[in-house]
C-alpha positions as CSV (number, residue, x, y, z in Angstrom):
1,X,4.1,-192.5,-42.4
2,X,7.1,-193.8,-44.1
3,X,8.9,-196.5,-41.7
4,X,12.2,-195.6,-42.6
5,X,11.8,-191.9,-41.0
6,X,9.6,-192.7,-38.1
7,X,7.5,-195.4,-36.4
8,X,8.4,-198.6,-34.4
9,X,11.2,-200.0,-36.8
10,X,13.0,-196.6,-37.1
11,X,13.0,-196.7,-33.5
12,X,13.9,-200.0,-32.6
13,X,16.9,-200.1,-35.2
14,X,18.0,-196.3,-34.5
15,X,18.1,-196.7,-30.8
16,X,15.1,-193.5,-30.8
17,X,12.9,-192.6,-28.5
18,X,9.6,-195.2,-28.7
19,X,7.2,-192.2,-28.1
20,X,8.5,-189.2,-30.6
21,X,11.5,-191.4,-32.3
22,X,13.4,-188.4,-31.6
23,X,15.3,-188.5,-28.6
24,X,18.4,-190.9,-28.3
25,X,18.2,-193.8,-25.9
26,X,21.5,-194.5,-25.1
27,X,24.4,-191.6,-24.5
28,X,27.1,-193.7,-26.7
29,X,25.1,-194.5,-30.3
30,X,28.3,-197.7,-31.0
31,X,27.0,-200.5,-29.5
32,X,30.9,-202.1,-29.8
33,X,31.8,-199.2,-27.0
34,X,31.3,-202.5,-24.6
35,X,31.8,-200.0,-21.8
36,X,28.6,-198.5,-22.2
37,X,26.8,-201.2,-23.9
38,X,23.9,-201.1,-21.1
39,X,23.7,-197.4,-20.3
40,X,20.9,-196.0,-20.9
41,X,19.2,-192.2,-20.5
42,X,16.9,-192.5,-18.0
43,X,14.4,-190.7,-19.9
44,X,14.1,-188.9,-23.4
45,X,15.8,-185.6,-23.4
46,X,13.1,-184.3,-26.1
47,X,9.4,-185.5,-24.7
48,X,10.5,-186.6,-21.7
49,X,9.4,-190.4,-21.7
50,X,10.9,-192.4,-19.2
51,X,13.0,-195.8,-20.2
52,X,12.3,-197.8,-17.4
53,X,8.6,-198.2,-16.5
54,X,9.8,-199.9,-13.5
55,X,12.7,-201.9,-12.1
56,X,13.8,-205.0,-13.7
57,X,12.3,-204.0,-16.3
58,X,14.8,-204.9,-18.7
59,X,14.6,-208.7,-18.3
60,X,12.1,-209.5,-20.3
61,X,14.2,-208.5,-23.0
62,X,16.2,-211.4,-22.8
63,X,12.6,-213.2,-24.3
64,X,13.4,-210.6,-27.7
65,X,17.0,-211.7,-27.6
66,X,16.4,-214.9,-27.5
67,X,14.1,-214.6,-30.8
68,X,16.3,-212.1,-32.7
69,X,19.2,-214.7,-32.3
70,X,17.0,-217.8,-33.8
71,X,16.0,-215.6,-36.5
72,X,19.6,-214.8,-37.4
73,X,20.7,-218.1,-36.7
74,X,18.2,-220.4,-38.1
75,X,18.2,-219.2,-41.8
76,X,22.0,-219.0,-42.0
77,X,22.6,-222.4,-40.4
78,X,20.1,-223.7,-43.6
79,X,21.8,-222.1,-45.9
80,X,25.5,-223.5,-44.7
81,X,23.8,-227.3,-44.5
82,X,21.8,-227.3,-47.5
83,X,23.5,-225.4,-49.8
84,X,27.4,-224.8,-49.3
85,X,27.3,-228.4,-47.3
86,X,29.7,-227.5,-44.5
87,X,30.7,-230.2,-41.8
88,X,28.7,-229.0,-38.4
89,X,32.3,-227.9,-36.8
90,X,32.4,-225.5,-39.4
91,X,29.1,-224.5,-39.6
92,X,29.0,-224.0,-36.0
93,X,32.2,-221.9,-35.3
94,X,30.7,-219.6,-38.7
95,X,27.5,-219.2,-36.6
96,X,29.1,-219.0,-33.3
97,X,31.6,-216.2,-34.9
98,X,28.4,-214.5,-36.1
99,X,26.5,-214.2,-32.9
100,X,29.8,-213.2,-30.9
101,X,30.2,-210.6,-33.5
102,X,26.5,-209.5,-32.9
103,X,25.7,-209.6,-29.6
104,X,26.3,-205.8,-28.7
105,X,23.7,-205.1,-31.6
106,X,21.1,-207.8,-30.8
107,X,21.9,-206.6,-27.2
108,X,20.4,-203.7,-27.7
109,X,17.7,-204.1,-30.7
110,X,16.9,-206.3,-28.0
111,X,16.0,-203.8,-25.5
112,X,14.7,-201.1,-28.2
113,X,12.3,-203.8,-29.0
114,X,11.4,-204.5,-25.6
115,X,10.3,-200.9,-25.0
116,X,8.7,-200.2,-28.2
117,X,5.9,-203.1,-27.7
118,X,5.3,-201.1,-24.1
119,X,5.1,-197.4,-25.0
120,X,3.2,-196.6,-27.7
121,X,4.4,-193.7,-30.9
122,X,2.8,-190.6,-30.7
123,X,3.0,-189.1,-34.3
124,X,1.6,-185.6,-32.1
125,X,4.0,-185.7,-29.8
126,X,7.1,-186.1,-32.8
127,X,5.5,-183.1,-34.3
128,X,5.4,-181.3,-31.4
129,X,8.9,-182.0,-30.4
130,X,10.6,-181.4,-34.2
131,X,8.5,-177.9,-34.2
132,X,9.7,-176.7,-30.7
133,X,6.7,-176.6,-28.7
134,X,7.8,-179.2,-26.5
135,X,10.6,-178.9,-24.2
């Protein structure tokens, strides 16, 4: 299984279905459409997965935000201090910058990320769907 064609990653950063990483999760792919940042397909078009397991589902997603953003932030905020030595104003409005800038992705790698620890990949299921015996 290479992780760039299939599996959890592919998923999580190609906005794929968790199950067969073949469907789409969301009907606009650019997160920066802020319009339809949120919308989602209520269930994959190709193996018919739902997207919500139940309601409010979603919220625990802010926990995966939360960590996506320290692990953006923290690194960078090192290398401003202890190597270019920037004042904390400036380091701060860089970072702050950053995040704004961000946010629709981490937004939804967020949520991808969120589903893909709940519903397991199916490497049968992929096969079934890319070969046409699932519909």
């Amino acid at each position: 299984m290479s992780l760039l064609k299939e599996g959890k990653l592919y998923s999580i950063f190609n906005s794929k279905c968790p199950s067969c990483n073949v469907g789409e999760l969301y009907p606009d792919r650019n997160p920066y459409h802020l319009q339809n940042l949120a919308k989602m397909h209520k269930r994959c078009s190709c193996c018919r997965q739902t997207y919500e397991p139940e309601t409010g589902f979603y919220y625990g997603a802010m926990y995966a935000s939360y960590a996506l953003s320290v692990a953006i932030v923290m690194p960078l905020m090192a290398v401003l201090h202890f190597v270019f030595h920037l004042e904390v104003i400036i380091m701060f409005s860089i970072i702050g910058g950053l995040v704004l800038v961000m946010y629709p992705l981490i937004f939804r790698w967020s949520r991808n990320l969120w589903l893909n620890i709940f519903v397991p990949y199916d490497p049968e299921k992929r096969r079934a769907v890319l070969s046409g015996e699932m519909k």
